[in-house]
N, C-alpha and C positions, 0 to 999 in steps of 0.2 A: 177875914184876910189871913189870919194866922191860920187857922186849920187849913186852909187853901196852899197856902207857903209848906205848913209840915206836909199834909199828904204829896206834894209834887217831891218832896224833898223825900220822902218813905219809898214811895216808888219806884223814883228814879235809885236808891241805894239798892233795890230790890228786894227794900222790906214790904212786900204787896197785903199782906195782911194789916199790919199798920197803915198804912197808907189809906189803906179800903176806908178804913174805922174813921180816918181824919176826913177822908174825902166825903163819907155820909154828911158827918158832922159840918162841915161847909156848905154841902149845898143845902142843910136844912137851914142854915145861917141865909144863903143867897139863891133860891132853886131856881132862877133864869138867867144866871152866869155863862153865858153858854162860854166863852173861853174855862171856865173850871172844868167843865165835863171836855171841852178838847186838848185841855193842857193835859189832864190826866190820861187820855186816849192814845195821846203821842207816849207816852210814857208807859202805856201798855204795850203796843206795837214796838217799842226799843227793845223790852224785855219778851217780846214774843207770848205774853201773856193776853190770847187773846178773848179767852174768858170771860175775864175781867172787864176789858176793853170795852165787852161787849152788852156788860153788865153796864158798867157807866155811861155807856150812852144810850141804853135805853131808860134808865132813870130822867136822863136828861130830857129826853124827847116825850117824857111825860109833862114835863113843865115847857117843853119849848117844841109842840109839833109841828112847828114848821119851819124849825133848824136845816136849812139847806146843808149846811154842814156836817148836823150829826146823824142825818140819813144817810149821807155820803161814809162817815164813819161807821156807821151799823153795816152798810153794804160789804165794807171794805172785810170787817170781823167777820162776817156772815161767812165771804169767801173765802178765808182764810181758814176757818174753820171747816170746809166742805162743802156748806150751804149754798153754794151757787144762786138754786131756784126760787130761794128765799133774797139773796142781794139782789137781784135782778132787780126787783119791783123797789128797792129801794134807793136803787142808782137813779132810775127810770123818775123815782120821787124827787131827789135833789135835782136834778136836771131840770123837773118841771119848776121847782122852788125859786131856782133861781140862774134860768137861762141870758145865757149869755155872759154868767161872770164865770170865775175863775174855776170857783166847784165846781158849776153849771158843766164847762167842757172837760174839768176831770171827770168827773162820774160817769161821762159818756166813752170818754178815752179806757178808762181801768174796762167799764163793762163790757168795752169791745176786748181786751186784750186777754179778761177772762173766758171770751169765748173765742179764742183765736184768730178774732179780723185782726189782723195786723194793716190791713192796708185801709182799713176802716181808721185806725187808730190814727194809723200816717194821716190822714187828711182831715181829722178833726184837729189834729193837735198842728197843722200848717193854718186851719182856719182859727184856733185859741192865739194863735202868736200874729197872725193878722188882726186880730182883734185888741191887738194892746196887750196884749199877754206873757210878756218876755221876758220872763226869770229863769233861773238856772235851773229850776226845776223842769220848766217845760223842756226847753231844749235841752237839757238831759234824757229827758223821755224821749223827745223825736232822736236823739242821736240813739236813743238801743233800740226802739221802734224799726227804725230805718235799719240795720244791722241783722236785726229778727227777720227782716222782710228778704234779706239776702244781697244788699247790697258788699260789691265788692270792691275793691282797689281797679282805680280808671272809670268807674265806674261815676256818672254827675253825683246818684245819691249817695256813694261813701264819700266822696268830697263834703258834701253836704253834712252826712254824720261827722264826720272828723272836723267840719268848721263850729257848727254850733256844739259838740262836748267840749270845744278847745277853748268858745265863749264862756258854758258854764263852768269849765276849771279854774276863767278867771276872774268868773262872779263869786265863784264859790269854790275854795279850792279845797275846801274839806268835807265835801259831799261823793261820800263812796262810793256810789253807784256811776258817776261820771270819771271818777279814776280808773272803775273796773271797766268801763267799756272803752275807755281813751288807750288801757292796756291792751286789750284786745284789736283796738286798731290799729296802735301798731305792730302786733304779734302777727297780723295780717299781712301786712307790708315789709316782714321780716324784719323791723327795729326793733332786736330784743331789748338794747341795754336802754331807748326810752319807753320801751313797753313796762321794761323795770322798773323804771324809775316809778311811774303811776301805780304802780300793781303793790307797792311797796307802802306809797302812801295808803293804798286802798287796806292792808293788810294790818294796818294802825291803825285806821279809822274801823274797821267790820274785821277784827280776828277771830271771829266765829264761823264766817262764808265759807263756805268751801270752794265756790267758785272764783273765790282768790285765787285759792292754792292749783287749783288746777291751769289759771293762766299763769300764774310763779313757775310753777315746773313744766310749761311749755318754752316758759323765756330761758329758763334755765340749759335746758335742752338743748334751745337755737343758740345760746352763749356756750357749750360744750362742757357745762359746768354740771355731769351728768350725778355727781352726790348732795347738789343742792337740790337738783331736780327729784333727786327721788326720798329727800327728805321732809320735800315738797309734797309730794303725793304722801307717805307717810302720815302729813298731817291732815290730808284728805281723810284717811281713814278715822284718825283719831274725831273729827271736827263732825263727819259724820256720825260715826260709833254714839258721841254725845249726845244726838238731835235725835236718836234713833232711828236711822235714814238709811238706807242701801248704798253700797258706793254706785250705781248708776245716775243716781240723782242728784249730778251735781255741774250739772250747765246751768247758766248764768238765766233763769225768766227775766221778763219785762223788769223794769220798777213795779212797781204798786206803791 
């Protein structure tokens, strides 16, 4: 329990070397923990370390192979990593693991969004939320699903997007990914100053994204406030420059 406690606590400060060392040391302690190997996996994917990530969970899945979860997690690092043709088969695994629950329709939703069905995505993730499925995760995903898909203002499905990210704002109002796309809707609908408001919280929660900054200096733009806006972009560059990233690369993907 304590090596468990330190390594989450190494990682999360982004001492990953430390952490690594603790987290062996646990799971020789506990090797079918499986929340050990997913607590440390979230903690990888915060720091973008997905090496790692991908390290501990397949440690894990020697002791636990038929963690619906940590195949779902290896998929995820796989992707992440370039590996596409290798997540494939291990989305395709959790899915088989453990259909029907919550994994089960993620690992079907991300594997479609890795290969661009977006509308694939849309109708599994309407059949996940009919299925009892309704946290603010999902519908956070079906409101940037539905967005990706091109829905627009008057539109049923941007209604749609903008009711359930306005649900998951208030299950969850500190989950980035539903502030950046609540900004975006209404950047869409020409309300800068509440697309600001969201885009702001989004920028305190994830000040690494760039695809904050880039809806910041659009709202900034529609409010005429045209030296925030381009101090806005400015950070574009810098936020990129960091990540080693092109400035073209910096529209908002799905969740994952």
């Amino acid at each position: 329990m304590v090596e468990n406690l330190l390594s989450q606590s190494y990682i999360s400060a982004g001492n990953l070397k430390e952490g690594y060392g603790a987290f062996l040391r646990a799971a020789a302690l506990d090797p079918k923990n499986e929340s050990l190997y997913d607590y440390l996996s979230d903690a990888c994917t915060d720091h973008k370390d997905y090496t790692l990530g991908l390290q501990i969970v397949e440690l894990g899945l020697k002791h636990l192979p038929d963690s619906a979860r940590l195949h779902y997690e290896k998929a995820l690092f796989l992707a992440q990593l370039g590996s596409f043709g290798q997540a494939k088969p291990e989305f395709d695994r959790a899915t088989q693991l453990a259909p029907g629950s919550y994994i089960g329709y993620l690992a079907q939703v991300q594997k479609a969004l890795y290969e661009d069905k977006f509308a694939v995505a849309d109708k599994i993730l309407h059949q996940a939320i009919q299925a009892g499925h309704h946290d603010y995760r999902t519908l956070s995903l079906l409101g940037t699903v539905l967005l990706h898909e091109g829905a627009m203002p008057g539109q049923p499905q941007f209604a749609e997007a903008q009711r359930v990210l306005e649900e998951s704002a208030r299950e969850q109002p500190e989950y980035p990914s539903t502030q950046i796309a609540l900004g975006s809707i209404f950047l869409m609908q020409g309300k800068a100053e509440q697309a600001l408001a969201h885009l702001q919280i989004a920028r305190r929660l994830e000040p690494d994204d760039a695809a904050v900054y880039t809806h910041l200096a659009n709202a900034y733009e529609m409010l005429g406030d045209h030296a925030q806006a381009r101090a806005m972009r400015e950070q574009i560059g810098r936020v990129l420059a960091a990540q080693g990233k092109k400035p073209s690369s910096v529209s908002q993907p799905p969740q994952r």
